[in-house]
mmJSON file of the N, C-alpha and C atoms, coordinates in Angstrom:
{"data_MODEL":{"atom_site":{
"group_PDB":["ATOM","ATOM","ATOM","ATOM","ATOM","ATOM","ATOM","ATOM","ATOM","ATOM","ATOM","ATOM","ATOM","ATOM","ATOM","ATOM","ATOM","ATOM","ATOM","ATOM","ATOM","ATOM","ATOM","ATOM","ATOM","ATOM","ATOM","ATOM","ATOM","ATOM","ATOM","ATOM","ATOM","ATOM","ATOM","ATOM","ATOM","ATOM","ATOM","ATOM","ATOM","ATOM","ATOM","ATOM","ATOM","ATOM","ATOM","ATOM","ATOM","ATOM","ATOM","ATOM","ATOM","ATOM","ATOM","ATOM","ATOM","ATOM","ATOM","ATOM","ATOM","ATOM","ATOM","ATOM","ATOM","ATOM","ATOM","ATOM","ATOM","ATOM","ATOM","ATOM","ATOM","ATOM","ATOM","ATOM","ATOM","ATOM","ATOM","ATOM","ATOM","ATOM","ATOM","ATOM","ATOM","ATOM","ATOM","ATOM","ATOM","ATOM","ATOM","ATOM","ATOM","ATOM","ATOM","ATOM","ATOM","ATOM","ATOM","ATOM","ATOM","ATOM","ATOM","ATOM","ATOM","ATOM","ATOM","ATOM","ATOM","ATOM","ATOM","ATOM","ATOM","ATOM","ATOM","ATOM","ATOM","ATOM","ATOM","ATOM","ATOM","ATOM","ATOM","ATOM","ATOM","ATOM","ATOM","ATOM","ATOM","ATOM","ATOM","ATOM","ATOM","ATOM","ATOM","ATOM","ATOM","ATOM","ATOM","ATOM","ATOM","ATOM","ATOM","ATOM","ATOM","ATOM","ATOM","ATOM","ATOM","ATOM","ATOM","ATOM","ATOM","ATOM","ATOM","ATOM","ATOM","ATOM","ATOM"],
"id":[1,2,3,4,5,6,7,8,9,10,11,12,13,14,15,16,17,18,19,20,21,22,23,24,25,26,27,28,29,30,31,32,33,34,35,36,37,38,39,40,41,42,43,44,45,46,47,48,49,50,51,52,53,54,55,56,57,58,59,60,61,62,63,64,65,66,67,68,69,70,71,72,73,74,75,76,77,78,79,80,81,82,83,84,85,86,87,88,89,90,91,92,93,94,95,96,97,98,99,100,101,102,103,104,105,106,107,108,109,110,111,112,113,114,115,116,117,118,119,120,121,122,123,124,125,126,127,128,129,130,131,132,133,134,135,136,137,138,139,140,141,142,143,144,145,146,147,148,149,150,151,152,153,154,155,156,157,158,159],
"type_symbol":["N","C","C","N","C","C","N","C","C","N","C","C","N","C","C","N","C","C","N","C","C","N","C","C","N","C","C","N","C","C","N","C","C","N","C","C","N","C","C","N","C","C","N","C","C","N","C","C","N","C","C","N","C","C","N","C","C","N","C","C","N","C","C","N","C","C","N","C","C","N","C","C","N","C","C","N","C","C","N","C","C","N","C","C","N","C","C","N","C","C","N","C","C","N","C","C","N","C","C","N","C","C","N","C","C","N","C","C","N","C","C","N","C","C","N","C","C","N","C","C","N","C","C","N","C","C","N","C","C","N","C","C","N","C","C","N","C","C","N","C","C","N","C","C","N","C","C","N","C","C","N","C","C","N","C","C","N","C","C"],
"label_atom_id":["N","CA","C","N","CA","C","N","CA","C","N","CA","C","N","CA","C","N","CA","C","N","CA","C","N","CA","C","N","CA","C","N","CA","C","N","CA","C","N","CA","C","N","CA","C","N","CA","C","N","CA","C","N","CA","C","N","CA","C","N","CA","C","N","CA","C","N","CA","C","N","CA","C","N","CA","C","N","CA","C","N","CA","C","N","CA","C","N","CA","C","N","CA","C","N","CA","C","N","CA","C","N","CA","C","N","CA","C","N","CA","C","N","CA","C","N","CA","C","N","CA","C","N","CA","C","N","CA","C","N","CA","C","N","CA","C","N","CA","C","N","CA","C","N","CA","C","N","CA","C","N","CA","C","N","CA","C","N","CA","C","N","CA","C","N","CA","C","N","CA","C","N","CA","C","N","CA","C","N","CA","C","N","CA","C"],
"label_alt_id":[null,null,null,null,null,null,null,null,null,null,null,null,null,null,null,null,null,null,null,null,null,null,null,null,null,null,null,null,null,null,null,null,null,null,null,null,null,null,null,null,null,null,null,null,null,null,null,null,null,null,null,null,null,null,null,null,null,null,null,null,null,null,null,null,null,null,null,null,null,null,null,null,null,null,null,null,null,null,null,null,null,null,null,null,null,null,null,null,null,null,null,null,null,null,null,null,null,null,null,null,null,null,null,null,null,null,null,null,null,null,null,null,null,null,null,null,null,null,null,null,null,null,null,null,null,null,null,null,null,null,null,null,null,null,null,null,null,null,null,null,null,null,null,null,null,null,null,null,null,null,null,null,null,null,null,null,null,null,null],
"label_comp_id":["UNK","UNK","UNK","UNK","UNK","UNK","UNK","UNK","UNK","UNK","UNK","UNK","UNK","UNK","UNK","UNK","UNK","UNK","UNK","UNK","UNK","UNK","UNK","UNK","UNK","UNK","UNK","UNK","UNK","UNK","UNK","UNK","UNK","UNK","UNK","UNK","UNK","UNK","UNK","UNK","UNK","UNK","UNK","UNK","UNK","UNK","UNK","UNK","UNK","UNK","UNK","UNK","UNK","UNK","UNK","UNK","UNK","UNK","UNK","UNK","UNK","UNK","UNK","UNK","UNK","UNK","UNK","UNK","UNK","UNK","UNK","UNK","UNK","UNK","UNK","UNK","UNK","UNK","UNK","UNK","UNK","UNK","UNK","UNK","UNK","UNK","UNK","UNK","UNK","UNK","UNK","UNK","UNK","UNK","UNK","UNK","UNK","UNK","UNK","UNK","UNK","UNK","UNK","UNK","UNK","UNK","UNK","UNK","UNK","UNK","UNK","UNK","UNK","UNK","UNK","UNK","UNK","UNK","UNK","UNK","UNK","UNK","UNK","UNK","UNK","UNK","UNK","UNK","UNK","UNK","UNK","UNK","UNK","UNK","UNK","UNK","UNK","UNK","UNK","UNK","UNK","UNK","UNK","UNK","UNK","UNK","UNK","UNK","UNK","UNK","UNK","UNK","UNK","UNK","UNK","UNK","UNK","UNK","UNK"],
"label_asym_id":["A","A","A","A","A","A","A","A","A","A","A","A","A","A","A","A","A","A","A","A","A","A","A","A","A","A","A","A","A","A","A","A","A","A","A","A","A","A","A","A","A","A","A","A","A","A","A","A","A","A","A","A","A","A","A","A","A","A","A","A","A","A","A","A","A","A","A","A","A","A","A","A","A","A","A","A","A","A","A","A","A","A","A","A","A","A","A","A","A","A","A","A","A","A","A","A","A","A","A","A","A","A","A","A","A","A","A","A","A","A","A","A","A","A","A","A","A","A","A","A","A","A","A","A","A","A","A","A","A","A","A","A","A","A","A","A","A","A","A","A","A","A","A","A","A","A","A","A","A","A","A","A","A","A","A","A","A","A","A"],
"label_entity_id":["1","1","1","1","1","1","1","1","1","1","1","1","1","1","1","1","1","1","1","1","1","1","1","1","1","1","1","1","1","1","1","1","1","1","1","1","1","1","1","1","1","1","1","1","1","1","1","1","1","1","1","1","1","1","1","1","1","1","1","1","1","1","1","1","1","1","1","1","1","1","1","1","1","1","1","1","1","1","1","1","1","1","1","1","1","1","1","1","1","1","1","1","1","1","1","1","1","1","1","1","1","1","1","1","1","1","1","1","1","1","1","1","1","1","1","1","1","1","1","1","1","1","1","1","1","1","1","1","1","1","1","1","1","1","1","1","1","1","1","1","1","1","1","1","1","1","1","1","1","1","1","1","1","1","1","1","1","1","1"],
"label_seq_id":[1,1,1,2,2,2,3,3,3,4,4,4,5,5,5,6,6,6,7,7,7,8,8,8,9,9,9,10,10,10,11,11,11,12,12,12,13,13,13,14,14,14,15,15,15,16,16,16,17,17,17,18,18,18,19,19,19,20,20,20,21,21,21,22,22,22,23,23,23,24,24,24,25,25,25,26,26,26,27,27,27,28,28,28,29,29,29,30,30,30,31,31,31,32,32,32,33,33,33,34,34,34,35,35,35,36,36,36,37,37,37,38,38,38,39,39,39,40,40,40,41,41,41,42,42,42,43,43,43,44,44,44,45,45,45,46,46,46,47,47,47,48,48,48,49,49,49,50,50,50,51,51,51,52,52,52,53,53,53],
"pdbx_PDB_ins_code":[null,null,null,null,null,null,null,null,null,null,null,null,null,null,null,null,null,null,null,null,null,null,null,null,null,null,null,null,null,null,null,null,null,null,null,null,null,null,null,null,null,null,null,null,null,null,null,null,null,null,null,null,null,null,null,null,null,null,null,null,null,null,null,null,null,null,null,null,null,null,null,null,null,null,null,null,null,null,null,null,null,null,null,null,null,null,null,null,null,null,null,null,null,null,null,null,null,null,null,null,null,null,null,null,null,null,null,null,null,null,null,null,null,null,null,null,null,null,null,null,null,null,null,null,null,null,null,null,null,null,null,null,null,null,null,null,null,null,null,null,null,null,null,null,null,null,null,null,null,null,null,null,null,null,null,null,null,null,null],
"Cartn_x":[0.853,0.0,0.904,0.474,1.204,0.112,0.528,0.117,0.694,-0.396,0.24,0.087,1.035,0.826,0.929,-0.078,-0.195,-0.784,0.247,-0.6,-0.492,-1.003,-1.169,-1.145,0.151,0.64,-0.214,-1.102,-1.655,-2.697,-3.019,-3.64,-5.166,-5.976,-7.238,-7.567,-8.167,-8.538,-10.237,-10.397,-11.39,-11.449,-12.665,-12.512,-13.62,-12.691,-13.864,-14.759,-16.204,-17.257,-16.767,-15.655,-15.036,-14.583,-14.736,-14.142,-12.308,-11.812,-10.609,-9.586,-9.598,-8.908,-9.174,-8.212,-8.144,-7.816,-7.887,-7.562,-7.246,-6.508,-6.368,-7.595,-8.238,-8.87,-9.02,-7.364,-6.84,-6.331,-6.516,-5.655,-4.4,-3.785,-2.165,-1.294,-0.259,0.526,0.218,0.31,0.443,1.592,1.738,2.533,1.983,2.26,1.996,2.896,3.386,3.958,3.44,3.791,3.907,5.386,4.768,5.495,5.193,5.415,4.786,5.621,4.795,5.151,4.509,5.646,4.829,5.052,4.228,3.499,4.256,5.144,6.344,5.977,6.505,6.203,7.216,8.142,9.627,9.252,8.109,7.927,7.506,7.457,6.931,8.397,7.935,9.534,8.764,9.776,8.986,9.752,9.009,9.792,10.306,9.827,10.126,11.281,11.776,13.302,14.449,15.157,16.177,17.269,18.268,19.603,20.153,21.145,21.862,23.302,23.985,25.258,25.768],
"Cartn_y":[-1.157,0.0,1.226,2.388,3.02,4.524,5.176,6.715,7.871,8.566,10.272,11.088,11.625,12.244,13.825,14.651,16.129,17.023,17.276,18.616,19.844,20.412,22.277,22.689,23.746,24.634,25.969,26.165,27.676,27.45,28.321,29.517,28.936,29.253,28.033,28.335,27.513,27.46,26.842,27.136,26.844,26.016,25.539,24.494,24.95,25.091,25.846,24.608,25.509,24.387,23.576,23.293,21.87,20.971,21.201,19.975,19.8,20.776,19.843,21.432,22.308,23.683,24.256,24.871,25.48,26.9,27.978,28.879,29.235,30.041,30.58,31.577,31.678,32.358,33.735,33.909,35.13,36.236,34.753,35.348,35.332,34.755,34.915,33.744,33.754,32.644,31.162,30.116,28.751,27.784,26.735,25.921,24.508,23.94,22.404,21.54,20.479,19.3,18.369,16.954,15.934,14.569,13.882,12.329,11.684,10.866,9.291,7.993,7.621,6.31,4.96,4.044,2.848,2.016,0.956,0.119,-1.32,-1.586,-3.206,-4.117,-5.28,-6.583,-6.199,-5.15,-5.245,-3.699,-3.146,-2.138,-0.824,-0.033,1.846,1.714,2.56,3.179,4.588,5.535,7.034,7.137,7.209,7.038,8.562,9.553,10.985,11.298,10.46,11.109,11.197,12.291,12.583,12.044,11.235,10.921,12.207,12.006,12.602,12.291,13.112,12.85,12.093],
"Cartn_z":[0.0,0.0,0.0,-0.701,-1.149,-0.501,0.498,0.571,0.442,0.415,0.12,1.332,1.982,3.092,2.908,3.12,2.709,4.05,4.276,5.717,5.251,5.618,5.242,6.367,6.599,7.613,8.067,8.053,7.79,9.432,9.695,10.989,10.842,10.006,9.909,8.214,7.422,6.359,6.064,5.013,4.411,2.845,2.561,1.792,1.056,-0.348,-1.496,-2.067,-2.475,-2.769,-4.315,-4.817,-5.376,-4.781,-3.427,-2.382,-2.346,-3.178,-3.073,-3.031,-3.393,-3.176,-1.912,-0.881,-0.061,0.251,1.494,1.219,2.673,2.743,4.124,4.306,6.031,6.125,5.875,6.339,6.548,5.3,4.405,2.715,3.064,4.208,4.538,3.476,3.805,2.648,3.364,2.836,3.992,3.343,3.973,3.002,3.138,1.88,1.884,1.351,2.011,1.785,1.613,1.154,0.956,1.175,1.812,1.653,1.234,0.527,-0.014,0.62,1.911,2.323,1.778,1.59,0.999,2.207,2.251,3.293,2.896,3.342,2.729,3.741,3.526,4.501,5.443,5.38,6.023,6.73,6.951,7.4,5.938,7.192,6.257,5.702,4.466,3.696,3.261,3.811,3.269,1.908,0.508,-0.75,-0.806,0.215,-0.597,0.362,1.229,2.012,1.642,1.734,1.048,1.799,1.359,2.268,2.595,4.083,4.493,4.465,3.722,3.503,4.96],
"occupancy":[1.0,1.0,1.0,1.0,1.0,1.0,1.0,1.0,1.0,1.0,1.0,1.0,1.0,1.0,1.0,1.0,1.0,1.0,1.0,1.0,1.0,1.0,1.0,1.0,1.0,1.0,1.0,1.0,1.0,1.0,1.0,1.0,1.0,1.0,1.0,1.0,1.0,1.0,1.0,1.0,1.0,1.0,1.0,1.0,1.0,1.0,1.0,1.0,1.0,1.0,1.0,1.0,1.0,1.0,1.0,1.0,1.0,1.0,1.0,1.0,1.0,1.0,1.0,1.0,1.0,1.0,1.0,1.0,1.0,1.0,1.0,1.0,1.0,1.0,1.0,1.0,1.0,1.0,1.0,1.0,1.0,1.0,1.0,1.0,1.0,1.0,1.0,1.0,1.0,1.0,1.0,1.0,1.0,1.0,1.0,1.0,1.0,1.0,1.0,1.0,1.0,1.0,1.0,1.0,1.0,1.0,1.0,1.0,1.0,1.0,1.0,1.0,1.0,1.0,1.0,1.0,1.0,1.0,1.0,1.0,1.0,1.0,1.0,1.0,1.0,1.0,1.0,1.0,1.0,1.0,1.0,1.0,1.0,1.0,1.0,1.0,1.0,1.0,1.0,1.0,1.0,1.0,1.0,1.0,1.0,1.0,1.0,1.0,1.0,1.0,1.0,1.0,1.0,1.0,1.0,1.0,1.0,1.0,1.0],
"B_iso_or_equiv":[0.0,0.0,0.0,0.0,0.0,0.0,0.0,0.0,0.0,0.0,0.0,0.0,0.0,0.0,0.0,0.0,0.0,0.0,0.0,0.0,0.0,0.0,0.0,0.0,0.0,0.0,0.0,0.0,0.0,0.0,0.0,0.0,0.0,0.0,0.0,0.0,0.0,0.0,0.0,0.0,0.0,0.0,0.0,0.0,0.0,0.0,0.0,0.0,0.0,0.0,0.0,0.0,0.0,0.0,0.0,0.0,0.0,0.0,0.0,0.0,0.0,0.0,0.0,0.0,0.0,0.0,0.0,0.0,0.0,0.0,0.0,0.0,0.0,0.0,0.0,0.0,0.0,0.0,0.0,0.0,0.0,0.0,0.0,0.0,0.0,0.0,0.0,0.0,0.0,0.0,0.0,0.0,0.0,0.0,0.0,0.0,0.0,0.0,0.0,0.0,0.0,0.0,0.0,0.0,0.0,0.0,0.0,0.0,0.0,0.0,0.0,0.0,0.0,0.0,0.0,0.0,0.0,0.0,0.0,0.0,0.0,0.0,0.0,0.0,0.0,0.0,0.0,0.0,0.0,0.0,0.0,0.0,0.0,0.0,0.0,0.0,0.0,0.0,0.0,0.0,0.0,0.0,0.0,0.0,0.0,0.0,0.0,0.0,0.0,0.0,0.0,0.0,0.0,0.0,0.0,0.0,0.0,0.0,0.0],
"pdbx_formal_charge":[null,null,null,null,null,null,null,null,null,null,null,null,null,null,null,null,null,null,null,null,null,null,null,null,null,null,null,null,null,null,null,null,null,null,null,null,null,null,null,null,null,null,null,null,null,null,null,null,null,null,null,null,null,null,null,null,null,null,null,null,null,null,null,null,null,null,null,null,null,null,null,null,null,null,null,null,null,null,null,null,null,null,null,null,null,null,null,null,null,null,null,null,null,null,null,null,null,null,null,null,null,null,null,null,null,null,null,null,null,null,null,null,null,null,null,null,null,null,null,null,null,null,null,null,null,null,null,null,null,null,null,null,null,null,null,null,null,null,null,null,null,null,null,null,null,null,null,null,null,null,null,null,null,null,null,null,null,null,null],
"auth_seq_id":[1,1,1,2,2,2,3,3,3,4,4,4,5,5,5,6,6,6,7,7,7,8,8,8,9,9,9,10,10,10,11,11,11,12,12,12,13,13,13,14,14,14,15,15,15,16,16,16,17,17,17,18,18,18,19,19,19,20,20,20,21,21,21,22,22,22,23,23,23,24,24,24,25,25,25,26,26,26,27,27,27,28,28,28,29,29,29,30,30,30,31,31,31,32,32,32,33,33,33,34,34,34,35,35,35,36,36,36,37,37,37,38,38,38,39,39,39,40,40,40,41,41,41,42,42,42,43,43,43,44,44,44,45,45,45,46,46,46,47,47,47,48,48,48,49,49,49,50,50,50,51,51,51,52,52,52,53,53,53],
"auth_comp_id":["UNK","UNK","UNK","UNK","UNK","UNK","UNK","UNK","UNK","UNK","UNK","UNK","UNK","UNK","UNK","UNK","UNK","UNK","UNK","UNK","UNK","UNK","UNK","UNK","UNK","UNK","UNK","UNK","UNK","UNK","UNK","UNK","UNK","UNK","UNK","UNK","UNK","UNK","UNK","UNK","UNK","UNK","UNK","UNK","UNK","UNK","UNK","UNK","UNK","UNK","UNK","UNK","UNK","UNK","UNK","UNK","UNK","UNK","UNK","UNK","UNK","UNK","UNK","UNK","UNK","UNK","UNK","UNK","UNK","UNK","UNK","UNK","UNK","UNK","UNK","UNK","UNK","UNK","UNK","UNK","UNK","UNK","UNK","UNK","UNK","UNK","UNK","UNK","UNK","UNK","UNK","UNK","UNK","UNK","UNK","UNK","UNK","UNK","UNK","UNK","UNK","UNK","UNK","UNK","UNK","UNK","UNK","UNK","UNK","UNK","UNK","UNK","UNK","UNK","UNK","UNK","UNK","UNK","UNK","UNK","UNK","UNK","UNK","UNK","UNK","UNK","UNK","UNK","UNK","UNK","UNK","UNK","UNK","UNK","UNK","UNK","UNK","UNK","UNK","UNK","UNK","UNK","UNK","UNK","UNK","UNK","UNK","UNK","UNK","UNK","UNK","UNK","UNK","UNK","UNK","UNK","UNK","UNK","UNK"],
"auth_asym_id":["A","A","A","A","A","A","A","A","A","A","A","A","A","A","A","A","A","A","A","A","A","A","A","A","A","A","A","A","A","A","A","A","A","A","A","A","A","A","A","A","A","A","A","A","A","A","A","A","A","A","A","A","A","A","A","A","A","A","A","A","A","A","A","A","A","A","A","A","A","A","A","A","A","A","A","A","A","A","A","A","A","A","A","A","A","A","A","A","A","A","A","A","A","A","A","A","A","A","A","A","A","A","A","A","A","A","A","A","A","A","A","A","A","A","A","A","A","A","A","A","A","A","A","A","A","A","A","A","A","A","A","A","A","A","A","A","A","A","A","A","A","A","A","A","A","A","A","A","A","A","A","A","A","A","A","A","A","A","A"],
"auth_atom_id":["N","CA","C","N","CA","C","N","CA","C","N","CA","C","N","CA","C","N","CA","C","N","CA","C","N","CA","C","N","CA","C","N","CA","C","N","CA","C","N","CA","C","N","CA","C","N","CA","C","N","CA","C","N","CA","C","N","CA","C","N","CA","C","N","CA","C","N","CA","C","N","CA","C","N","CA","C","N","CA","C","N","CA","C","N","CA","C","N","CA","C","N","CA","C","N","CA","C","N","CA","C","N","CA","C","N","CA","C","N","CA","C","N","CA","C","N","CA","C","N","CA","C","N","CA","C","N","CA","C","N","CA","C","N","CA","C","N","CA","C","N","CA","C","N","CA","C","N","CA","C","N","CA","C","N","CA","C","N","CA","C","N","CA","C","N","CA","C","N","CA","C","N","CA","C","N","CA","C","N","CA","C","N","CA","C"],
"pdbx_PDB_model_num":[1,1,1,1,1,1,1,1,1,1,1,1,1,1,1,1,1,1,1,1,1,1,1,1,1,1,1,1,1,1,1,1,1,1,1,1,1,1,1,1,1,1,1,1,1,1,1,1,1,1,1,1,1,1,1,1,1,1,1,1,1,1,1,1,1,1,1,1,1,1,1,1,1,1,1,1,1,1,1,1,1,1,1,1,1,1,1,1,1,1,1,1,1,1,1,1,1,1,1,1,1,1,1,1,1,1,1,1,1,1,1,1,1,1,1,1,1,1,1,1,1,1,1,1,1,1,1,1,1,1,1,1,1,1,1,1,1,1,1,1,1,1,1,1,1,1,1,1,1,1,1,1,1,1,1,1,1,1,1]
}}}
């Protein structure tokens, strides 16, 4: 199994009537990320982590 993990950083928001666009209440900036963890017999693997030297 394969997910998409997406949080939005922002103060409170709202959810326009297409169900799927957001907005800050405030009109302020927000930010959004994503991970994509896949689900293995050998455990979670987050596919979007970047090595550290």
């Amino acid at each position: 199994m394969v997910l998409a993990i997406e949080p939005l950083a922002a103060r409170t928001c709202q959810v326009w009537a297409d169900g799927w666009t957001l907005r800050t209440n405030d009109g302020s900036r927000a930010a959004r990320v994503e991970h994509t963890v896949a689900i293995t017999e050998d455990g979670p693997r987050v596919r979007t982590a970047r090595e550290v030297p």
